[in-house]
N, C-alpha and C positions, 0 to 999 in steps of 0.2 A: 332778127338782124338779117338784116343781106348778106348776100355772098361775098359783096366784096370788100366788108370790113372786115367779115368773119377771116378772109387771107389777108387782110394786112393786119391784123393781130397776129396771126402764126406765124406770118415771115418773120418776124424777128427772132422768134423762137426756134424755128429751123433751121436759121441762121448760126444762131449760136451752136445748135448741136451738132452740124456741119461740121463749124470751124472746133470745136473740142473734138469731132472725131478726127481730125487731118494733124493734129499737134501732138509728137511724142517725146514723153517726157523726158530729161536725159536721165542715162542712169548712172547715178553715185556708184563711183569706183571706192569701197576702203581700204584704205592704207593699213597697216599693220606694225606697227614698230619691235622690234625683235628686241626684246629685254635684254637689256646690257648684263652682263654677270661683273657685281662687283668685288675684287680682290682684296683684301685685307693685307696688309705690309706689314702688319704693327706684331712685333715680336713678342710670343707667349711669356707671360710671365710666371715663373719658378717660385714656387714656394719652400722655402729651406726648411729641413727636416731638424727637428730639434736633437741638439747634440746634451745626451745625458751626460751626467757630471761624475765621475769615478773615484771623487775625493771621498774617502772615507770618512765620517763626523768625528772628533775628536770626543773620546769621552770624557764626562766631567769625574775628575779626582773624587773620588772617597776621604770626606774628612779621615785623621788617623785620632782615632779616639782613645787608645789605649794609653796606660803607664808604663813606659817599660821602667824595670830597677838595674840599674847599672853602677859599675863598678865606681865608674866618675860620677855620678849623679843622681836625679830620676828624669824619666824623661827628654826633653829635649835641654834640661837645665843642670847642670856641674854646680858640685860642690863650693860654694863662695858665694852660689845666688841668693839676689835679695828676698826675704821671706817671703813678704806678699805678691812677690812674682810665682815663687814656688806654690801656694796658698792658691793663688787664681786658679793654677792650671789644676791642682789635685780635688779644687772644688767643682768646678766645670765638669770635670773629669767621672769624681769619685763622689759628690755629695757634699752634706757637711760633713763635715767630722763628727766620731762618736762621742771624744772624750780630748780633752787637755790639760796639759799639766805645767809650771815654772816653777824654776827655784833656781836658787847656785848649785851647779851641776854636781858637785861632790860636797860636802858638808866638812868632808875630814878632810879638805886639801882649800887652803886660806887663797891660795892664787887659782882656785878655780871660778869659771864663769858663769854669768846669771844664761839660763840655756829654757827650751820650752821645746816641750813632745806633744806632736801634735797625732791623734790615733786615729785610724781608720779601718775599722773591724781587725785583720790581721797585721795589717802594717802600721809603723811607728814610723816618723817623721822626724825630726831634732834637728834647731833650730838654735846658734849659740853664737852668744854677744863677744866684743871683744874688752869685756871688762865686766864686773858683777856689777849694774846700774841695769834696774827692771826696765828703763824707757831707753836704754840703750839698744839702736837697731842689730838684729840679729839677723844671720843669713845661713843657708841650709849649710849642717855638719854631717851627719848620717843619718841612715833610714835601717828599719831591718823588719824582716820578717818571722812571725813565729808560727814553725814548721807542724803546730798542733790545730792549726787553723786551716781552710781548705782555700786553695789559691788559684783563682779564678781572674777570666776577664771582667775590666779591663785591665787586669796585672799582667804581664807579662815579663818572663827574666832576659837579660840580654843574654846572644848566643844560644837561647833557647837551653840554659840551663838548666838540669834536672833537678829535681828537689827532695826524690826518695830514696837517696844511694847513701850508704855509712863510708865513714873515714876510708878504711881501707878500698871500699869502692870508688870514691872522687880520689884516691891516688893514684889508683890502677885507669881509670880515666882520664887523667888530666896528671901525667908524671910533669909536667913542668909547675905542679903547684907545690904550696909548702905547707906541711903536716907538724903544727907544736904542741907541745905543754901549756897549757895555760891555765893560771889560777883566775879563778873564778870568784875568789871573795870568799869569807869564810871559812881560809882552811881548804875548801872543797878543789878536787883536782876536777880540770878538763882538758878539751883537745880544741884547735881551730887548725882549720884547712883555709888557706889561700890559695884560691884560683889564678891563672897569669893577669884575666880577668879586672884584678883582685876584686872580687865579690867572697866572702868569707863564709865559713861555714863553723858555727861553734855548738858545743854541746859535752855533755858526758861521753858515754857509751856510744850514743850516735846524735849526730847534731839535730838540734829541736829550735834553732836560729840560723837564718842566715841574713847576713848584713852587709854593709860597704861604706866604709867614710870614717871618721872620728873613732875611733875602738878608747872608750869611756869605761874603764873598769876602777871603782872606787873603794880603795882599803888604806 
């Protein structure tokens, strides 16, 4: 090749390197933006502390499951109650019954009434119509305890009445009672102490019964 193609192929080329050496580039300035700090306005929210409750629980009642024998009655029932009301409560209560018995309450007395004893290990129950007719309703007359038998819950006496003191002891305890003679039926003497109570206490020497209600002595 000749010389003078061989410079007019590089002039262009020198050309260019000229003009890229003569051009400076500009220089980027950067900007920065300063992070905003953002504030919250919104107000904390409180979580309330639980208020414990100072109500004491109420306790639940204790059925009352006992008998008591009382001077008006047994239990929560007076003298006058209808039998099978008295019957519910001493069966619930007491069981069945050991033993029972009817008839006309005294044999030697022509106006006496058709009556029924109803037994429960130591205590006796009596139950007396208003007329001698066996289907005639009857309703509680007296009850009584005999003092050779051991007396236990669910028995209880009202007043918490003692039950191993003699005559002259239940006077000396309880001087508003009343201390008699009492015949007993064949002949035989005894004694009966009435409590204010009146819950009764009868016996010879020392009472071996005590009762309350209808006092049924037959001669």
């Amino acid at each position: 090749m000749s010389s003078h193609r061989l410079l007019a192929v590089l002039a262009p080329v020198v050309g260019l390197a000229l003009a890229g050496c003569g051009v400076t580039p500009p220089v980027a300035t950067a900007t920065s933006a300063a992070p905003t700090a953002t504030v919250s306005s919104a107000t904390p929210t409180l979580t309330p502390t639980p208020t414990m409750s100072s109500a004491t629980p109420t306790p639940t009642p204790t059925p009352d499951t006992s008998v008591e024998l009382r001077g008006d009655g047994v239990g929560t029932l007076k003298f006058g109650a209808k039998q099978v009301d008295v019957t519910d409560l001493l069966t619930a209560r007491l069981g069945e019954p050991d033993e029972s018995s009817q008839g006309i309450l005294c044999e030697l007395d022509d106006s006496s009434p058709w009556a029924q004893t109803v037994i429960y290990g130591g205590l006796w129950v009596q139950y007396t119509a208003k007329d001698q007719k066996k289907k005639s309703p009857r309703s509680l007359s007296a009850w009584g305890f005999s003092l050779q038998e051991k007396f236990a819950a669910p028995l209880k006496m009202q007043d918490a009445v003692p039950l191993n003191l003699g005559f002259a002891q239940l006077k000396a305890k309880y001087p508003g009672g009343k201390l008699e003679n009492l015949n007993l039926g064949e002949g035989d003497g005894g004694k009966m102490f009435t409590l204010p109570n009146k819950i009764r206490f009868i016996g010879g020497n020392k009472p071996d019964t005590v009762s309350a209600g209808q006092l049924s002595i037959c001669e």
